[in-house]
C-alpha positions as CSV (number, residue, x, y, z in Angstrom):
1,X,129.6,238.2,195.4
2,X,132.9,237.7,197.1
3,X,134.6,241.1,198.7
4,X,137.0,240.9,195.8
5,X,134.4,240.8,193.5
6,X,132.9,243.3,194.6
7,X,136.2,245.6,194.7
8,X,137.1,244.7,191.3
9,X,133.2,245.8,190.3
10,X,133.6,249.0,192.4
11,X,137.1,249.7,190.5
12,X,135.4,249.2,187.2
13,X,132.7,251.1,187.7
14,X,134.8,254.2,189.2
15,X,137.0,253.5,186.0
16,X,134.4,253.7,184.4
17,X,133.1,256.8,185.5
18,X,136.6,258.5,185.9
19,X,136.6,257.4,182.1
20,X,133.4,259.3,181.0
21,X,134.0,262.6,183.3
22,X,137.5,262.4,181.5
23,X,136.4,262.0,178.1
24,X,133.5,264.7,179.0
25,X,136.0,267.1,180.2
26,X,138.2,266.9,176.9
27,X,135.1,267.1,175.0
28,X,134.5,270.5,176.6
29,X,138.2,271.7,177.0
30,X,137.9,270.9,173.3
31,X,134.8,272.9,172.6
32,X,135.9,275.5,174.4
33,X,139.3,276.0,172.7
34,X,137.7,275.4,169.3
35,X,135.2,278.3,170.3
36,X,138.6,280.5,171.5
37,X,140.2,279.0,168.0
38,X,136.8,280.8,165.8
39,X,137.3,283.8,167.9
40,X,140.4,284.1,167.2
41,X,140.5,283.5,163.7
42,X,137.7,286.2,162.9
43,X,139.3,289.0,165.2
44,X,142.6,287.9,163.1
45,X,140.5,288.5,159.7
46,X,138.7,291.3,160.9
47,X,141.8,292.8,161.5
48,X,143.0,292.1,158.9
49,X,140.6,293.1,156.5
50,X,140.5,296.5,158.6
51,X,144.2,297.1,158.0
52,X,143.8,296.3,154.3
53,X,141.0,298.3,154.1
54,X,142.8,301.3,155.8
55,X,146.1,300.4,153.5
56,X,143.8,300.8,150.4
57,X,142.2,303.9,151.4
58,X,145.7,305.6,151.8
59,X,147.5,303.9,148.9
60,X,143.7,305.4,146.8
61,X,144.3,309.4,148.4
62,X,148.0,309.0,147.6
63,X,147.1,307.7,143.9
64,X,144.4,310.8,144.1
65,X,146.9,313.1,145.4
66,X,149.2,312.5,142.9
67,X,147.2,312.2,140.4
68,X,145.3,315.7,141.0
69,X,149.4,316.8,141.0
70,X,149.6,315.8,137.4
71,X,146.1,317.3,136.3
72,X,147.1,320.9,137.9
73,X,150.8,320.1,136.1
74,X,149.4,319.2,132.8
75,X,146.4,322.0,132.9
76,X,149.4,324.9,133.3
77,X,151.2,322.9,131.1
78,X,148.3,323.3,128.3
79,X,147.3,326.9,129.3
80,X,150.6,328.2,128.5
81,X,150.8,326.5,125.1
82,X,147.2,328.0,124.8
83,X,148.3,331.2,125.7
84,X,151.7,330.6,123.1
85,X,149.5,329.7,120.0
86,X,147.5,332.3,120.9
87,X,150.2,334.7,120.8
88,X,151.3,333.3,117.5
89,X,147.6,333.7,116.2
90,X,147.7,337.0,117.0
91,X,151.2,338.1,115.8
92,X,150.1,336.5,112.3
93,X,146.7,338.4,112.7
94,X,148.8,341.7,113.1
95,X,150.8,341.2,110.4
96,X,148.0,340.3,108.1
97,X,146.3,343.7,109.1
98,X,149.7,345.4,108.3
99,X,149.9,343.8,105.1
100,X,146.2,344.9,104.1
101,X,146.9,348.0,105.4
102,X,149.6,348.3,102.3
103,X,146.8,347.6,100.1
104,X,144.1,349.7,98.0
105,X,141.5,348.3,99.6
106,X,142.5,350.1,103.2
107,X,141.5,352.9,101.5
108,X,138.5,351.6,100.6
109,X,137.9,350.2,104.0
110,X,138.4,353.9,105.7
111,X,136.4,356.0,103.1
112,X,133.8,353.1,104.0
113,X,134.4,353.8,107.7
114,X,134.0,357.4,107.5
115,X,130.7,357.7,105.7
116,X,129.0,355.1,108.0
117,X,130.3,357.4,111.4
118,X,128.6,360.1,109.4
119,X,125.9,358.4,108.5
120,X,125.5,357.5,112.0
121,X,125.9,361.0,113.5
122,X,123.3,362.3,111.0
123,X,123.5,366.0,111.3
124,X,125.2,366.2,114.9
125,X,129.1,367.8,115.0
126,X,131.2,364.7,114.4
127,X,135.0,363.7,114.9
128,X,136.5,361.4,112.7
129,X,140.3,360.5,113.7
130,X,142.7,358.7,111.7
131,X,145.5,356.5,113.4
132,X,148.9,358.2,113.7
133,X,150.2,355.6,111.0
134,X,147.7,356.9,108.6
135,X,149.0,360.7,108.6
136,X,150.0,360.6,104.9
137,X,146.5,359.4,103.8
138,X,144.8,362.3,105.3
139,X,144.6,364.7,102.5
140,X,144.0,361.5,99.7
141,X,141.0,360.6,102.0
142,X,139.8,364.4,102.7
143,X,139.4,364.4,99.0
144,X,137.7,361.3,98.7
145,X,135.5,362.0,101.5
146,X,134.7,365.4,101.7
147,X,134.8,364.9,105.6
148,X,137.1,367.1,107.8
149,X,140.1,364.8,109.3
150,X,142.2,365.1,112.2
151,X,145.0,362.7,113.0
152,X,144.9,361.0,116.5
153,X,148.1,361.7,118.7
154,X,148.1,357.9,119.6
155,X,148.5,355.1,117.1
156,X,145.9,352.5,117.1
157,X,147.3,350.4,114.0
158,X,144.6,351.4,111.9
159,X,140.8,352.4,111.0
160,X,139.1,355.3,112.6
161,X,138.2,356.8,115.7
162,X,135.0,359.2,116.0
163,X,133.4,361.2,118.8
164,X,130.1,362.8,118.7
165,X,130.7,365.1,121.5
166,X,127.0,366.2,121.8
167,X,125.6,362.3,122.4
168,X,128.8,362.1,124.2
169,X,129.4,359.2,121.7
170,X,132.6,357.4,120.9
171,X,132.7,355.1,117.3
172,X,135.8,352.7,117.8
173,X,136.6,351.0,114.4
174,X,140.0,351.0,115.2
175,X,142.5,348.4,114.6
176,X,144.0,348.0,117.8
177,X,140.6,347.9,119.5
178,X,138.9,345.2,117.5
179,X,142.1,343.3,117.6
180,X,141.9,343.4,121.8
181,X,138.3,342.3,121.7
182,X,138.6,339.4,120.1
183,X,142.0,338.4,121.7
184,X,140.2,339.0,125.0
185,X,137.0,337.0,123.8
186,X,138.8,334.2,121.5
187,X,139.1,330.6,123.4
188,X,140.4,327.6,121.9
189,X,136.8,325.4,122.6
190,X,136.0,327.3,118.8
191,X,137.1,330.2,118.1
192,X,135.5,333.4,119.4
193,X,133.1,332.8,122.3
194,X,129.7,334.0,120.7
195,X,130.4,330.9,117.7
């Protein structure tokens, strides 16, 4: 082999060489960018997916928040047309009691009143009060009765009061008193809240 033989071998062979260290060296800078490239792309979706993730959390307490707005809006809402009906149940309640208090049958009712607080009070000293309202039906339902009567100083719409002052015993069949229990214990899951 001749000098420029073996120059041109050398060159080749160097080329050769620079060739495969070249194409070695992109491999890698390749690898190693596609490696930077995965990085990148899954701290970009991680990100991403925590900032929807934080975006839907807030846009779901704002929903909640506004939606526990309404529910607090539309429970008052309902309670005061609750508490209107009610009122208008109990207006047309009171006026049915005045109308039966126009009737015969009040009379009836009383006289039936009466005797069961005396039956009740057996031979203890009873008190049987009638409502203000019922003053002129005192001496029709002395008669009827044969009980002693007084009439209450304070009107509660009708029926009777009665103490037994030695039991220290107070009878309430009075008007105004039943009609405050059962506004106080009437709800509108039924009716009254023992049904």
């Amino acid at each position: 082999m001749t000098i420029d033989e073996k120059l041109q071998h050398f060159y080749e062979v160097s080329l050769e060489e620079a060739r495969e260290d070249a194409a070695q060296a992109i491999q890698e800078h390749k690898k190693l960018l596609s490696e930077k490239l995965e990085e990148h792309r899954q701290l970009s979706r991680q990100n991403a997916e925590a900032e929807v993730k934080a975006e839907t959390e807030h846009v779901r307490r704002e929903v909640n928040k506004a939606l526990s707005a309404e529910q607090i809006t539309l429970k008052r809402d309902w309670s005061k047309k609750q508490e209107e009906l009610k009122e208008a149940l109990f207006g047309e309640v009171s006026t049915k009691i005045r109308d039966f208090m126009s009737t015969p049958e009040y009379e009836t009712y009383l006289c039936r009143k009466i005797k069961e607080a005396q039956d009740f009070a057996e031979n203890d000293e009873i008190h049987i009060f009638l409502s203000s309202t019922d003053r002129e039906r005192l001496d029709a339902l002395i008669q009827k009765t044969g009980v002693s009567l007084q009439v209450s100083g304070e009107d509660f719409i009708g029926g009777i009061r009665a103490e037994i002052p030695h039991k220290n015993i107070l009878i309430d069949n009075s008007f105004a008193a039943n009609l405050d229990a059962m506004r106080k214990e009437f709800n509108f899951d039924g009716g009254m809240t023992h049904e």
